[in-house]
N, C-alpha and C positions, 0 to 999 in steps of 0.2 A: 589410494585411500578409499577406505568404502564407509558408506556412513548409514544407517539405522534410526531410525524414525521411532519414536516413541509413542507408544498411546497415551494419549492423554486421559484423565481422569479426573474427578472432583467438579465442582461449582465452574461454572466459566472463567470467572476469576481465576481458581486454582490450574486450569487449563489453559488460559493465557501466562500465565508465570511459568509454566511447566516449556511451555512452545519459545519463550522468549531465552530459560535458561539454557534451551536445542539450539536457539539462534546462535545466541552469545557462543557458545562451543565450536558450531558451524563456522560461525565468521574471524574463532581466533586465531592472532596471529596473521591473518591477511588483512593489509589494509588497503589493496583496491577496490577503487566504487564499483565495478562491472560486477567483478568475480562473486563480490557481496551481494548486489544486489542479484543478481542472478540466482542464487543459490536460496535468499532471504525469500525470494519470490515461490520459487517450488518448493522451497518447506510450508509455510503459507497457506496454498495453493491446494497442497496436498494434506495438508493436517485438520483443515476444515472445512467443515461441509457447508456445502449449499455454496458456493462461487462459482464462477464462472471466468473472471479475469484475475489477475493479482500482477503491481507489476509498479514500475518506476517511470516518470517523464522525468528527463533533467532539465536545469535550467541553461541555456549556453548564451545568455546573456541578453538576450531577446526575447525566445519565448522557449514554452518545452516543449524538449523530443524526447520522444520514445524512447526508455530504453527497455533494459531485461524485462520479462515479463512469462507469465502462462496464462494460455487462453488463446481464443482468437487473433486475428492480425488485429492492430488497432491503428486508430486515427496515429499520423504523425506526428502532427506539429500542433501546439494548443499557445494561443496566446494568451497572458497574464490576462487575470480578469473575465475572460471567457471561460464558459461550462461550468463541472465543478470541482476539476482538475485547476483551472486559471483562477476559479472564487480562491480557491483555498490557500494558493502560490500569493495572489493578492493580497486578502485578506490576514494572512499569516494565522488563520482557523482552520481545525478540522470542518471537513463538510460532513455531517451524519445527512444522509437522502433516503428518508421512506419509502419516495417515490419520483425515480429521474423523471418521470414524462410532468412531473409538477414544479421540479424546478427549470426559473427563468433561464434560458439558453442552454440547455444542458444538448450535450454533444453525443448523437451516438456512434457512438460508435460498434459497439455490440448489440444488436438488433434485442436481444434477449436478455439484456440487461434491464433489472427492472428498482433496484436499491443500489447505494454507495456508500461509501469512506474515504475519504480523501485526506490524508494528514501532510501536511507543508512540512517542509523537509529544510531548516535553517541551522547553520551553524554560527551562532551569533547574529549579526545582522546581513550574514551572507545568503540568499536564499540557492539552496544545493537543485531542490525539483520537491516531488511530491509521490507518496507513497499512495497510489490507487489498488481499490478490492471493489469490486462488484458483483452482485449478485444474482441470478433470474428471481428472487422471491423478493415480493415487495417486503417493507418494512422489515429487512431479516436482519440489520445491527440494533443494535443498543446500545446503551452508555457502557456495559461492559467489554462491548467491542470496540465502540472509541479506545476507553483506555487501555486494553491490553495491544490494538493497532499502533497507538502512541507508544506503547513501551515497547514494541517489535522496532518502530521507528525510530526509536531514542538508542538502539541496541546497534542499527545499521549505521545511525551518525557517528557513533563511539567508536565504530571499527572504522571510518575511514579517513584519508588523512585531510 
């Protein structure tokens, strides 16, 4: 199967709905968590500018590992409540970070990582892991990229089982 990447177009909004209706098509009909997140992660990764990481930690009962991703190697294992991969697993909040070198504990992992996103990743009161995107430019999300992150995230819960 070959698959074709679309340009995006319109307000951010409109380009986030455009990116999530490529996910939804990407991910149908497959409902493994790897092959999804894997795929979820380089469309992501590739369709918008200014990143540097995109990628999944799972929960395996303990704390999260790594999984699919693009970008540099990254940390392993993160524990709940640590960085802002563990706030947001905790917390059950997106993390929006203007600036990881100001938030408490933040983990690096990527030397050149300079903003974040982190959306907890729950199906019911089950926590799955947590969808991470980083950036090298500070301050480079905003509330339109919380929500259309979240809607990318709500797109990969819905595919999997």
């Amino acid at each position: 199967m070959s698959f074709t990447a679309i340009t995006l177009e319109g307000s951010k909004a409109e380009q986030y709905a455009q990116l999530v209706d490529q996910a939804r098509g990407l991910m149908h009909g497959e409902r493994d968590r790897t092959a999804n997140a894997a795929n979820l992660s380089a469309l992501v990764y590739h369709a918008l500018p200014e990143l540097n990481w995109v990628g999944f930690y799972f929960f395996d009962g303990r704390e999260l590992v790594v999984g699919p991703f693009q970008g540099l190697p990254a940390c392993v294992r993160i524990a709940i409540g640590k960085g802002v991969c563990g706030t947001a697993a905790a917390t059950r909040r997106t993390q929006v970070v203007p600036d990881v070198e100001a938030f408490p504990g933040h983990i690096a992992c990527d030397s050149a990582s300079r903003s974040e996103v982190v959306v907890p990743l729950f199906k019911g009161d089950t926590l799955i892991g947590v969808f991470d995107i980083d950036s090298p430019v500070l301050d480079r999300f905003d509330s339109d990229d919380q929500q259309g992150l979240e809607a990318l995230a709500r797109a990969f819960l819905d595919s999997i089982d």
